[in-house]
C-alpha positions, -999 to +999 in steps of 0.1 A: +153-530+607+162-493+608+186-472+613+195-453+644+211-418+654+223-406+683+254-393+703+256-422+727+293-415+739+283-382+744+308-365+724+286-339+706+289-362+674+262-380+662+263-419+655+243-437+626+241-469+637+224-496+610+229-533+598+243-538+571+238-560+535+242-596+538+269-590+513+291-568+539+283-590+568+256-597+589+273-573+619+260-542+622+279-512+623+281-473+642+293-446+622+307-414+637+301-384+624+336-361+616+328-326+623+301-313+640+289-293+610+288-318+584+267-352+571+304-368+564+309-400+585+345-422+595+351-454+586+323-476+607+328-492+647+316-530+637+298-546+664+307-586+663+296-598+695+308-631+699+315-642+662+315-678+673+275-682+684+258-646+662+245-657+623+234-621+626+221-591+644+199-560+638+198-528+655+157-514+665+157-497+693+180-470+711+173-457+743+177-464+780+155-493+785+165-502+819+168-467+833+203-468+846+217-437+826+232-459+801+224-462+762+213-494+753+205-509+714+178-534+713+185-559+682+168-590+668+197-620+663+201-651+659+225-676+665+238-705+660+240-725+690+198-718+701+180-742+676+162-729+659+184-708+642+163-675+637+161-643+655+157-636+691+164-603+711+199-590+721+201-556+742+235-546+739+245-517+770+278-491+770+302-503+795+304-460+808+291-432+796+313-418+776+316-455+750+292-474+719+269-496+734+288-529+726+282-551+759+256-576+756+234-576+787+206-596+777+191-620+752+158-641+752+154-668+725+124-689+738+103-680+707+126-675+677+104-668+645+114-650+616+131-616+611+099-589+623+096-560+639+101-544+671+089-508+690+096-497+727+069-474+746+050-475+778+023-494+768+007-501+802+014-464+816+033-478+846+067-453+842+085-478+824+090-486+786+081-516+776+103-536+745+076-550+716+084-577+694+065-595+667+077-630+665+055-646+636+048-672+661+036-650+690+037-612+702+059-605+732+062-577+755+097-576+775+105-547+805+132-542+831+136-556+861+162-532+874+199-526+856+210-554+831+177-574+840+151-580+818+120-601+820+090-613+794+060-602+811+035-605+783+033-630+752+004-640+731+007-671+710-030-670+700-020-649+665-034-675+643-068-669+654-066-642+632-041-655+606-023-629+604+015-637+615+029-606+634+057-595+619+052-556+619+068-528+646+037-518+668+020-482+668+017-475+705-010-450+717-042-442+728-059-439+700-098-439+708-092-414+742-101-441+764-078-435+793-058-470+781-034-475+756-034-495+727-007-516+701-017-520+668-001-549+649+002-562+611+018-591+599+016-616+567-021-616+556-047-589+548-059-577+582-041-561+613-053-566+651-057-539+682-046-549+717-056-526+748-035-521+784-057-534+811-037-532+838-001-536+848+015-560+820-020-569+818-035-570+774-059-580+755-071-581+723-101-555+713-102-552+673-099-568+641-092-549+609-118-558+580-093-571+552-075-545+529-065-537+503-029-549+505-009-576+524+027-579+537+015-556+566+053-547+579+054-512+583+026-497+612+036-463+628+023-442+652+008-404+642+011-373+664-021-362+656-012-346+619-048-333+610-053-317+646-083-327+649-078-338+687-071-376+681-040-394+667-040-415+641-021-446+629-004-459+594-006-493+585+017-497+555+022-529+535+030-542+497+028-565+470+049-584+449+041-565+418+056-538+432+029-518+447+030-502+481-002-495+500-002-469+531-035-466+550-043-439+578-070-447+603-086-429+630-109-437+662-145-432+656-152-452+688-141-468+714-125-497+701-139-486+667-115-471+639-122-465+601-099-456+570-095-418+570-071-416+542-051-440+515-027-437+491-007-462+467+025-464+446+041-481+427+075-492+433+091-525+448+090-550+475+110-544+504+106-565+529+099-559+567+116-516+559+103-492+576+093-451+570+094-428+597+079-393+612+099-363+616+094-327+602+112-325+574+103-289+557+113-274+592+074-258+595+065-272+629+046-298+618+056-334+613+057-350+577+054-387+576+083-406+550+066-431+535+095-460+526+080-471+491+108-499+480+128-484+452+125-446+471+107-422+496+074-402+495+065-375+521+030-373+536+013-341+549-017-330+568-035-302+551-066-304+568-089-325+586-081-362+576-068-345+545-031-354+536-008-340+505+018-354+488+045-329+491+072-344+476+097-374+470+127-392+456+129-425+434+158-441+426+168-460+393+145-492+387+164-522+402+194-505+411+189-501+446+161-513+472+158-492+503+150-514+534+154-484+564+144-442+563+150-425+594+145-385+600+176-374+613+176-342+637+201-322+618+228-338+619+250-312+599+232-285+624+219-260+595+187-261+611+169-287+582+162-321+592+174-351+572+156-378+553+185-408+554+184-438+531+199-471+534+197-503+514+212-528+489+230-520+456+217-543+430+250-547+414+272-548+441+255-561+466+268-531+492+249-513+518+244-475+501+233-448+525+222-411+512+211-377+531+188-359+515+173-325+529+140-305+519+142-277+494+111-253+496+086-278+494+098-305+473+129-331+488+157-332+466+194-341+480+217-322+498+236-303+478+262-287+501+291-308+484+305-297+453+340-301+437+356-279+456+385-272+425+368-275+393+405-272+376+413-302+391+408-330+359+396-356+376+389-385+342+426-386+338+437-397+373+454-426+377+468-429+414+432-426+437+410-443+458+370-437+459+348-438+492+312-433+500+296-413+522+303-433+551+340-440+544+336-470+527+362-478+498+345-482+466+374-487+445+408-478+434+409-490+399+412-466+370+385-478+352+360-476+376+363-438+376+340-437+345+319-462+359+313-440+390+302-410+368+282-431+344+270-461+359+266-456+401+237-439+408+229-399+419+251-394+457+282-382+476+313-394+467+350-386+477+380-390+458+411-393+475+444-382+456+471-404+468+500-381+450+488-347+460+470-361+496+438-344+484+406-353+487+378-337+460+341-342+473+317-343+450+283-351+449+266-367+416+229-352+406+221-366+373 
C-alpha cells in the first residue's frame, strides 16, 4: 500500500490519497490540501465504491494507465461476492477532468491471493505502461486496450518453483544494459527472482537470488543510478519478526548477473507489505532513498561508488505507532524542500496517523513551520474545544484528553479549535 499525491482535479491543490486503518474503515480516502502554501489538509473525500460487494480497497498506483487524459488509481480489493474473498485489482477513472477519480472502470479477480504489491512501468518498451501485480499465487502483468479497457496479457503461475510467493511491488529497469528490461520480484521466502522483456508482452524468467540474509521480501524499488557509476541499481528490502529490517542494494555485473553492492540493517518492527520510496529530500540534486524501517524512517545516500551514507532519520516511540506507507512528496507547501510523509496505525487508538516531515541541513527532523501562534492564549484550562489532526480528523473534544494530547500522543501537528472565541491555535508537539 502507499500513499499517493497529486492534483488530479487540477485545481493547483494537491491530493493525498491513502487507505486507511482497519479501525477507520477499509475505504480509502483523498485529502485536499487547503491553501496552496501549506501541508494543512480538509476533512478527507471517502471513496466507497459500492459498499454492498467491497471488504476493502487500497490505492497503488496513480497515473493515466489507459492514455485517455484522465487520472486513474489502480487499487488492490476484494470483495465479497468473488469467492475467494481476497484482493483483486480495481482501476478507479475521474468521470472529467476537472473531479477525484471515483468511477470504477475495471476490475479482474481471476487470481485473488493475498494483499501484495503492485508497480506500473513500460516493461516491454512498446509505448505503453504496463500494471504489475504480485498475487502470492502468480505474477500478472495487465495493459490497456484502449479507454476503460483493460486486458491480462501476461501471468506466471510457475512462482513456486522458486518458493518464494510474490508478494513485493516490482523494480522495473534495465538493469544489466542489455537493450531489454527487466522486473525484479520478492515475496515470502529468502530469495528474489529476475524476469526479462522478450518481446511484446512476451517474459521470462532469467535469475535467481542466492538466499539472504533476511525474508519477508515486500519492499523492492527501483534506483536512478545513485553512485553514477553508469548503471542503476535496485533495493530489495525485507524483515523479520524480531523486529529487524534488512535493505540490500545490488548492481549488474553481467548480463543476467547481479551481486550485493551495499547492505545495511536496523532494528525496529515488522510492518508488513509497507513500502519506502525515492525522492531528493535535502533538495541537492540528487535522490535520497527512505528506507520505511517499521517503527520509523531512515534516509539512504550515495557518496561514492557503491558507497551509501546514512544521512539521517526519525523513530518514533516503541509500539506506539507502526508506519505501513512513506512517500516523498514534491513540495507540497511549495517552500522549495521536498517532504518525507508518514502514515500508519496508532497502537492505542487504532487510527490512521499521518506526519510531514522536511530535511534540516543534513539531518530530517519535522517541519516546524507551526507554532502557537498566541502564546498568551492558556490553552490547559480550556473547557469548550475540539482537537483535530493534521488531516482534519477530530481527535477529541473532551476536557481531559487535553493533557493526554500533551503528555501521552506522540511528537506532531495538532489544531485546537476554540468553539467560544471561533479560533483555531495550531501547534505542533516536538518532545
Amino acid at each position: 500500500m502507499k500513499i499517493l499525491v497529486g492534483d488530479t482535479d487540477r485545481d493547483s491543490l494537491y491530493e493525498m490519497i491513502l487507505h486507511q486503518s482497519p479501525a477507520m474503515g477499509n475505504d480509502f480516502v483523498i485529502y485536499e490540501q487547503i491553501t496552496p502554501d501549506s501541508i494543512l489538509f480538509g476533512s478527507p473525500f471517502i471513496i466507497v465504491p459500492y459498499p454492498e460487494s467491497f471488504i476493502f480497497v487500497v490505492p497503488w498506483l496513480l497515473g493515466d494507465y489507459d492514455q485517455d487524459g484522465l487520472y486513474d488509481i489502480v487499487c488492490a480489493a476484494s470483495w465479497t461476492d468473488t469467492p475467494p474473498s481476497a484482493p483483486g485489482i480495481s482501476i478507479f477513472e475521474q468521470p472529467d477532468s476537472f473531479s477525484y477519480p471515483t468511477i470504477e472502470i475495471y476490475r479482474d479477480t481471476t487470481y485473488s491471493g493475498l494483499q501484495a504489491g503492485i508497480t506500473g512501468g513500460d516493461v516491454d518498451g512498446d509505448g505503453i505502461p504496463e500494471i504489475l501485480k504480485s498475487d502470492a499465487w502468480a505474477i500478472l502483468l495487465f495493459e490497456t486496450r484502449g479507454n476503460d479497457v483493460f486486458t491480462r496479457v501476461y501471468e506466471d503461475m510457475t512462482w513456486n518453483n522458486y518458493g518464494i510467493g510474490p508478494m513485493s511491488t516490482h523494480a522495473i529497469e534495465d538493469f544489466d544494459k542489455d537493450g531489454k528490461n527487466e522486473f525484479v520480484v520478492g515475496g515470502l521466502g529468502w530469495t528474489f527472482i529476475i524476469y526479462e522483456a522478450v518481446d511484446n508482452d512476451t517474459f521470462q524468467f532469467i535469475w535467481e537470488s542466492p538466499q539472504v540474509p533476511t525474508a519477508n521480501l515486500y519492499d523492492v524499488k527501483a534506483l536512478p543510478d545513485m553512485d553514477k557509476d553508469s548503471l542503476p541499481e535496485y533495493m530489495v528490502k525485507g524483515w523479520t519478526s524480531d523486529g529487524w529490517t534488512t535493505c540490500l542494494i545490488y548492481e549488474a555485473v553481467a548480463n543476467d548477473t547481479y551481486n550485493i553492492i551495499w547492505q545495511t540493517v536496523y532494528t525496529g518492527q515488522w510492518h508488513g507489505i509497507g513500502q519506502s520510496d525515492i525522492g531528493d529530500v535535502d533538495m541537492d540534486g540528487e535522490p535520497e532513498l527512505v528506507l520505511n524501517t517499521g517503527n520509523g524512517f531512515r534516509v539512504l545516500k550515495a557518496i561514492g561508488n557503491n558507497q551509501f551514507q546514512d544521512i539521517g532519520g526519525y523513530t518514533v516511540n516503541p509500539g506506539f505507532y507502526m508506519i505501513s506507507n512513506i512517500a516523498v512528496s514534491p513540495d507540497i507547501d511549495r517552500n522549495g524542500i521536498n517532504e518525507i510523509i508518514t502514515s500508519g496505525e496508532e497502537e492505542i487508538s487504532g487510527q490512521e496517523d499521518t506526519r510531514f516531515f522536511e530535511a534540516i541541513l543534513t539531518s530530517v527532523s519535522e517541519k516546524v513551520e507551526f507554532l502557537i501562534p498566541n502564546p498568551d492564549v492558556k490553552i490547559l484550562g480550556l473547557k469548550n474545544y475540539e482537537i483535530y489532526n493534521v488531516l482534519g480528523q477530530k481527535i477529541s473534544c473532551v476536557p481531559t484528553n487535553l493533557e493526554y494530547l500533551f503528555l501521552k500522543r506522540g511528537k506532531g501537528i495538532y489544531f485546537i479549535y476554540l468553539k467560544d472565541k471561533r479560533e483555531t491555535i495550531k501547534i505542533i508537539k516536538i518532545k
